[in-house]
C-alpha positions as a Markdown table, in Angstrom:
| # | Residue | x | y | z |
|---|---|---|---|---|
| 1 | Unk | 15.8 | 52.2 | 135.1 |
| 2 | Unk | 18.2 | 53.5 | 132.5 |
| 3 | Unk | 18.3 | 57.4 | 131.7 |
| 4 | Unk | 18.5 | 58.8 | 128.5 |
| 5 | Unk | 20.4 | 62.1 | 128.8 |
| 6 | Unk | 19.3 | 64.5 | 125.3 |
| 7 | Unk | 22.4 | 65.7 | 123.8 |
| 8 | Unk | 20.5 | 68.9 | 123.3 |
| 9 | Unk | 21.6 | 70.0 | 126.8 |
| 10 | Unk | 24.3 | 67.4 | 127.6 |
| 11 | Unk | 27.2 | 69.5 | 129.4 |
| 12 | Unk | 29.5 | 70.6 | 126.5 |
| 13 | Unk | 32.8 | 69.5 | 125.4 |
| 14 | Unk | 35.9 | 71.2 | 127.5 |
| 15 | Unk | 37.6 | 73.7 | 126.0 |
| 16 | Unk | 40.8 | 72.2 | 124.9 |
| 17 | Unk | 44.1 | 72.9 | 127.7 |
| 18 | Unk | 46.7 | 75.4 | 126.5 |
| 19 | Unk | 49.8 | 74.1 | 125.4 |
| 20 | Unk | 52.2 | 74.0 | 128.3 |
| 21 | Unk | 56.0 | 73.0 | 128.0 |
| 22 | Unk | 56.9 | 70.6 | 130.6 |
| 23 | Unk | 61.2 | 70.6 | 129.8 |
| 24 | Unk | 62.7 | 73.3 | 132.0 |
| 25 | Unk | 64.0 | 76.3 | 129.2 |
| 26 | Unk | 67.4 | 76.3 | 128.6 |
| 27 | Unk | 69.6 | 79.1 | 129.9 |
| 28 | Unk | 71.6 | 81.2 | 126.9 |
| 29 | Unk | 73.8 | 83.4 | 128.1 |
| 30 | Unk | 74.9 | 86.0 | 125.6 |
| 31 | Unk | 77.5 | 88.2 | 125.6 |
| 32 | Unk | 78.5 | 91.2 | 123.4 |
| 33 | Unk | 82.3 | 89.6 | 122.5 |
| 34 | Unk | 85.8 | 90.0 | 122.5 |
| 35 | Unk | 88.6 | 89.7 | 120.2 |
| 36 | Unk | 90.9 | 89.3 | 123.4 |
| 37 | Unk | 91.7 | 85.7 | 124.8 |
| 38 | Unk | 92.3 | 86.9 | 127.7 |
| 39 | Unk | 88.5 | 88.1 | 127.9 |
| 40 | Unk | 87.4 | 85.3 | 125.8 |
| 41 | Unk | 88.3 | 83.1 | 128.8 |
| 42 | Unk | 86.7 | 85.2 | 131.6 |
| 43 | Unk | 83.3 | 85.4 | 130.0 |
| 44 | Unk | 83.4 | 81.4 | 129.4 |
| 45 | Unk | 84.4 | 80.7 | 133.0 |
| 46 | Unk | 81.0 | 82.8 | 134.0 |
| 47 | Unk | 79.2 | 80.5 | 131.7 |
| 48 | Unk | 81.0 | 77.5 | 133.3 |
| 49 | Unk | 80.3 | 78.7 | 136.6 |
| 50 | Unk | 76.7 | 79.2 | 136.0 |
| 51 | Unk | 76.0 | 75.9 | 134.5 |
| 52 | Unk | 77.8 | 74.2 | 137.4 |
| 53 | Unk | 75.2 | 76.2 | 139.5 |
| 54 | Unk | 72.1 | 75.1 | 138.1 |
| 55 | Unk | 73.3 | 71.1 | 136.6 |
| 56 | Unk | 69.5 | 70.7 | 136.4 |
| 57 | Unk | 69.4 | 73.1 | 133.2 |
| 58 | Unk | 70.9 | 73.1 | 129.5 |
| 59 | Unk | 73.0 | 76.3 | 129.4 |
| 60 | Unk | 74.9 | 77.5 | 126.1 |
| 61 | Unk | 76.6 | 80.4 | 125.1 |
| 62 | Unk | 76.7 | 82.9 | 122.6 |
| 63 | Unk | 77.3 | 86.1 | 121.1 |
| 64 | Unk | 75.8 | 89.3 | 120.0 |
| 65 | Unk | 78.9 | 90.7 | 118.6 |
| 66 | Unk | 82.6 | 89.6 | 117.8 |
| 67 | Unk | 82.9 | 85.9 | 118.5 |
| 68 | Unk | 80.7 | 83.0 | 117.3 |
| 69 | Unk | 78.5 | 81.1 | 117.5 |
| 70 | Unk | 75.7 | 84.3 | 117.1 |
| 71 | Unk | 72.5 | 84.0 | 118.7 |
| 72 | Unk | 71.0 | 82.4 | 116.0 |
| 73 | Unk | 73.4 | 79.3 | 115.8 |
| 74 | Unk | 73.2 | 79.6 | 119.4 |
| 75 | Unk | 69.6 | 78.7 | 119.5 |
| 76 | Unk | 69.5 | 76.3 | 116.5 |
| 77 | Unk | 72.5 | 73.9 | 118.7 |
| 78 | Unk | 69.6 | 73.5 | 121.3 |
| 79 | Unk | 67.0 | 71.1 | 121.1 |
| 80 | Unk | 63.7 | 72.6 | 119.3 |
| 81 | Unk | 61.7 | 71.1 | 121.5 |
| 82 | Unk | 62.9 | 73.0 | 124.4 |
| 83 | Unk | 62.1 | 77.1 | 125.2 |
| 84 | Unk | 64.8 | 78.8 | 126.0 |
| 85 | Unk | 65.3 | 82.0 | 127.9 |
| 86 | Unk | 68.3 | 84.7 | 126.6 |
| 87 | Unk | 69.8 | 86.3 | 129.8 |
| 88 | Unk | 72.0 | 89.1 | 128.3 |
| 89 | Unk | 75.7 | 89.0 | 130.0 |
| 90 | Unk | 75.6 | 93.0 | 129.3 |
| 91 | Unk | 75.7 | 95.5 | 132.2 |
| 92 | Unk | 73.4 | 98.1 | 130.6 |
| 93 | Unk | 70.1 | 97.7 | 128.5 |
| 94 | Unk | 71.1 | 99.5 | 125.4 |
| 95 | Unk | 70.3 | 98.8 | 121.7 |
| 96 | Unk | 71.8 | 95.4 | 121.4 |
| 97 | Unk | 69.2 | 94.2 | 124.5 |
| 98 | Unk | 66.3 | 96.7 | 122.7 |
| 99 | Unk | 67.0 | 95.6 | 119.3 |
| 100 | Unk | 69.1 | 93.1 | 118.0 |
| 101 | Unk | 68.2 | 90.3 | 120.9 |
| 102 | Unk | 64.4 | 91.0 | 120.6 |
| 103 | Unk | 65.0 | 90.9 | 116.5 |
| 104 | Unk | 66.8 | 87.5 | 116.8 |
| 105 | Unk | 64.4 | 86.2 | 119.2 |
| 106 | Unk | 61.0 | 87.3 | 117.2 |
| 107 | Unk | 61.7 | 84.9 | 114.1 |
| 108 | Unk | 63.5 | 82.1 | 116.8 |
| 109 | Unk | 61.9 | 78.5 | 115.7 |
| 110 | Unk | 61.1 | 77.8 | 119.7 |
| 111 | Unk | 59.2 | 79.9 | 122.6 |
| 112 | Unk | 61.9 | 82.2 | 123.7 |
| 113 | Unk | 61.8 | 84.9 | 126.1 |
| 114 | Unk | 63.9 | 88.3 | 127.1 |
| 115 | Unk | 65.6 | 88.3 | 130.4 |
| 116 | Unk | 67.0 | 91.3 | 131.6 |
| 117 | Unk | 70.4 | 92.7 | 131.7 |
| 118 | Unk | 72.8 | 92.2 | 134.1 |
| 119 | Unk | 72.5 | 96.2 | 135.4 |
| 120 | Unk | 71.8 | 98.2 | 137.3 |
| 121 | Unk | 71.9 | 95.8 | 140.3 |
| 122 | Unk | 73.5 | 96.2 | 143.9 |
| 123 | Unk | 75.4 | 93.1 | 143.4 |
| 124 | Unk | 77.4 | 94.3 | 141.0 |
| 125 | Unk | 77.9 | 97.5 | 143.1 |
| 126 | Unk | 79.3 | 94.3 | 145.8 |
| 127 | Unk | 81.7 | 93.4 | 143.4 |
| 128 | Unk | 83.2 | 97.2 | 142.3 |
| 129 | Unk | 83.6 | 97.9 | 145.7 |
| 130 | Unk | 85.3 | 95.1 | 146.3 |
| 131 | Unk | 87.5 | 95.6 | 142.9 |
| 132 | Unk | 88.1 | 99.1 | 144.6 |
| 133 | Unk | 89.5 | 97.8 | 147.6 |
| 134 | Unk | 91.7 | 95.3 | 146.3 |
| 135 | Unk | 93.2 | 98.5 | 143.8 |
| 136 | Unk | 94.0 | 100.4 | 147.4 |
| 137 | Unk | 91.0 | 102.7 | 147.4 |
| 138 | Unk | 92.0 | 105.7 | 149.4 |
| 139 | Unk | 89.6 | 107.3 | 152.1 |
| 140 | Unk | 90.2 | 110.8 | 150.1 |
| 141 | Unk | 90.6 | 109.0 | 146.9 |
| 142 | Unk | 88.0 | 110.2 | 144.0 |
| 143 | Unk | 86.3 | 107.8 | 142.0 |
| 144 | Unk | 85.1 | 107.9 | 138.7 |
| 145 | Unk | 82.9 | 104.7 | 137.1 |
| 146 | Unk | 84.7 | 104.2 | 133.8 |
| 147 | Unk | 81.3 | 102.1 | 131.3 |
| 148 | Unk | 81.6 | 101.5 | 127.6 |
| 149 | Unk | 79.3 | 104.2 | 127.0 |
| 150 | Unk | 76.2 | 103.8 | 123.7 |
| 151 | Unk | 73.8 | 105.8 | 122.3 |
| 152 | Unk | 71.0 | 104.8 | 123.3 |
| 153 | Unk | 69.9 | 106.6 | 126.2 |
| 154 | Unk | 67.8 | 104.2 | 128.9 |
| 155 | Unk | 72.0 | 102.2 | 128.7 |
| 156 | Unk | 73.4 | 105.6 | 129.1 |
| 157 | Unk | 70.3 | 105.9 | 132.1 |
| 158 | Unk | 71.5 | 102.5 | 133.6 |
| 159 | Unk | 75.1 | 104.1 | 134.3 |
| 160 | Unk | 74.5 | 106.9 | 135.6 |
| 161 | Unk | 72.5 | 104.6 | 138.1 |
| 162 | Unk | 75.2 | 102.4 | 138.8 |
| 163 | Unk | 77.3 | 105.4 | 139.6 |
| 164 | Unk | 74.5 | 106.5 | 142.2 |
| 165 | Unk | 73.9 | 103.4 | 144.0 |
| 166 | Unk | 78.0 | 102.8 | 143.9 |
| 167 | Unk | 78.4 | 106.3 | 145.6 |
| 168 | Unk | 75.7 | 104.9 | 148.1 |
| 169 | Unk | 77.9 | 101.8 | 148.6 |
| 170 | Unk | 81.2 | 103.7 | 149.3 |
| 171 | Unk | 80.0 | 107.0 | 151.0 |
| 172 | Unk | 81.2 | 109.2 | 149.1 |
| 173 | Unk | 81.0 | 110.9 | 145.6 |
| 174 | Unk | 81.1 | 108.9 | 142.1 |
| 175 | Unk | 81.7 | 110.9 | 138.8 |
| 176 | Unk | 80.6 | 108.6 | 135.5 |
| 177 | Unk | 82.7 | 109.0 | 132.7 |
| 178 | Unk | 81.9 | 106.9 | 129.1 |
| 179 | Unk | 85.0 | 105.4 | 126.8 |
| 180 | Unk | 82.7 | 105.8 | 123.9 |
| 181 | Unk | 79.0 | 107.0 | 122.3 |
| 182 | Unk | 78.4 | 109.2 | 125.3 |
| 183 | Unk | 79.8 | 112.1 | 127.4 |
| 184 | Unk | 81.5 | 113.0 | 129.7 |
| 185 | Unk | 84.0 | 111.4 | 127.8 |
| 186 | Unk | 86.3 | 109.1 | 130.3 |
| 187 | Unk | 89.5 | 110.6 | 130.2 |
| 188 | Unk | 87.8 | 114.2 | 130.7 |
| 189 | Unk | 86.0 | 113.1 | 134.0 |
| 190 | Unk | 89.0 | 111.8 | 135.4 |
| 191 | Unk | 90.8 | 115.4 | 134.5 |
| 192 | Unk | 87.9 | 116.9 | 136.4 |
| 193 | Unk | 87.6 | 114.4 | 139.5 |
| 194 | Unk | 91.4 | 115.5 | 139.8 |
| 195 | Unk | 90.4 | 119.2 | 140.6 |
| 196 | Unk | 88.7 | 118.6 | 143.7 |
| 197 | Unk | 90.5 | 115.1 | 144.7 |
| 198 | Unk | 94.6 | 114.4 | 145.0 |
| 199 | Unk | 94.1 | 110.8 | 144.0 |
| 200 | Unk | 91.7 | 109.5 | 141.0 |
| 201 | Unk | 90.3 | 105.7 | 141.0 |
| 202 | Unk | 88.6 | 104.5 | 138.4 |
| 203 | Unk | 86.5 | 101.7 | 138.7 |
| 204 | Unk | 86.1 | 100.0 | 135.8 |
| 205 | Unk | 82.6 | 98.9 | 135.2 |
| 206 | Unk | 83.3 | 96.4 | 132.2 |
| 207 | Unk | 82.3 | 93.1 | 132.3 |
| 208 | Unk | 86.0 | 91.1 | 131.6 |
| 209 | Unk | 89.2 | 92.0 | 130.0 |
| 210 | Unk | 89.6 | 93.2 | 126.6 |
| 211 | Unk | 90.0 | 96.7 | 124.4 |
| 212 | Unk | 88.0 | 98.9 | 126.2 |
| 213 | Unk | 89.5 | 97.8 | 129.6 |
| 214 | Unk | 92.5 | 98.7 | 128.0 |
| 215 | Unk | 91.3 | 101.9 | 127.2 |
| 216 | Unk | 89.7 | 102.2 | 130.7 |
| 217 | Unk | 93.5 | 101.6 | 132.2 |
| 218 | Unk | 95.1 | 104.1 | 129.7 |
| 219 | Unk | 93.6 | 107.8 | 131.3 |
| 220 | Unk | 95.6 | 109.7 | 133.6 |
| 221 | Unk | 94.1 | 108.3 | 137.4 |
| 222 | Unk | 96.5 | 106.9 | 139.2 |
| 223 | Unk | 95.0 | 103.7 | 139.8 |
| 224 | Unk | 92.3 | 101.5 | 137.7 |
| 225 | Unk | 90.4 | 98.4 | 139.2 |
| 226 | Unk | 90.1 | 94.9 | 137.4 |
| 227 | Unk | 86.6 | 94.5 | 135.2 |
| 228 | Unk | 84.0 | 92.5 | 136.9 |
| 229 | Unk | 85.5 | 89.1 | 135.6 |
| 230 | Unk | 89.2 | 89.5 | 136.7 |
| 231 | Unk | 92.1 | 87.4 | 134.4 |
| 232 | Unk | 92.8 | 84.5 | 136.0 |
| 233 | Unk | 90.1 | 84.4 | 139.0 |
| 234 | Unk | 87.0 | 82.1 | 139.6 |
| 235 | Unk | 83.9 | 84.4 | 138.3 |
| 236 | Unk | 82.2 | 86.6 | 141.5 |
| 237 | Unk | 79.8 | 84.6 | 142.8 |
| 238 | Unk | 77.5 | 87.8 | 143.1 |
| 239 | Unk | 77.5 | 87.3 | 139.3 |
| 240 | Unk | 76.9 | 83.6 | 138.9 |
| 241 | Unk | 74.0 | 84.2 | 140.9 |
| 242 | Unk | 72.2 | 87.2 | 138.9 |
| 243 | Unk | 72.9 | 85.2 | 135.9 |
| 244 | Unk | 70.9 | 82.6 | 137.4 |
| 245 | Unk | 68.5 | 85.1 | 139.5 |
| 246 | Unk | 67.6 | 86.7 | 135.8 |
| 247 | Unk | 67.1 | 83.2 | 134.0 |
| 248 | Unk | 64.4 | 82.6 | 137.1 |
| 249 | Unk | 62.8 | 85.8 | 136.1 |
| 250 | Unk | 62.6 | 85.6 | 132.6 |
| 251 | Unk | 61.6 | 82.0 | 132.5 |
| 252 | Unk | 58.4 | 82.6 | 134.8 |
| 253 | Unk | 55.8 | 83.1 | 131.6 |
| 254 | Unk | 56.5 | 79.3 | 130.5 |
């Protein structure tokens, strides 16, 4: 016998499925710029270095600052069908992370999301110390953490934390000092390291070569490390791997 079922209580219609995106985002990595070559070619080997990493991804390159191609034409090169997920190559969160990526990224024509920036993190603290040691760190030896220094005051917060968890790392003191926005000034926390210490290091906290390394190298210590990207050497693989470690993280709401 055959049933007729009333539509009046027939099980309704499911609601319809929420739009998922089945392509894996694409991994922009976007750096603040350089007008030096020298640095120009560090932060591109990084890039290099995390794309070999993860083949399985699309990963470009851009620039908040300085160089081009800005985020924008960044975005626009990628396919618009894909998400992508920003992963700031910038030590502190300051006001271009606050501001200008979360500006660029609120009118992008694709589902984009934030990652964080590269600090504070204890791998980077891996690769001072070792930029410490290879600049002949002293047992005696003070050491001041030279950063690029902003206004904004959670980037300025970020530092100082660096500067704890490296005087954690090294067992002994670690004076900040900022080459620009903030105080101490650099040069003036070097003058007072030198009171209580023979020998001032300073460990420069800068991402790859370029104008403020310079001005990192210019103070009065008697010895300076390399940035984090050294000219000429195969990128840290600590920081190929929080490149990567913060894509993972900021790609986890697609």
């Amino acid at each position: 016998m055959t049933m007729l079922l009333d539509p009046r209580v027939a099980d309704p219609a499911p609601a319809p499925a929420e739009p998922r995106h089945t392509a894996q985002p694409a991994l922009v990595a976007i750096s603040h710029g350089t007008s030096s070559p020298v640095g120009q070619r560090a932060v591109a080997s990084l890039v290099a270095a995390v794309a070999g990493a993860r083949g399985d991804l699309t990963v470009s390159g851009g620039f908040v600052d300085v160089q081009q191609p800005d985020v924008e034409a960044t975005l626009d090169s990628l396919d618009h069908a894909v998400p992508a997920v920003v992963v700031p190559l910038l030590l502190s969160a300051g006001y271009h992370v606050h501001v200008d990526l979360r500006d660029e990224l609120a009118v992008a024509p694709r589902p984009t999301a934030l990652a964080a920036a590269l600090g504070p993190d204890d791998r980077l603290v891996a690769v001072l110390s070792r930029r410490l040691l290879e600049a002949g760190l002293k047992p005696d030896d003070g050491v001041v953490l030279a950063c690029a220094g902003s206004s904004d005051a959670r980037a300025v917060a970020d530092c100082h934390d660096m500067g704890a968890r490296l005087s954690a790392a090294l067992g002994r003191a670690v004076r900040v000092g900022f080459i620009s926005a903030a105080e101490p000034r650099l040069a003036d926390a070097v003058e007072l390291e030198r009171e209580s210490s023979a020998r001032v290091v300073v460990s420069t906290y800068l991402l790859a070569p370029g104008y403020f390394t310079d001005l990192a190298h210019a103070t009065t210590a008697d010895a300076a490390t390399a940035p984090l990207l050294a000219a000429g050497e195969s990128p840290p693989a600590e920081l190929v791997e929080l490149v990567v470690d913060r894509y993972r993280a900021g790609s986890s709401g697609f």
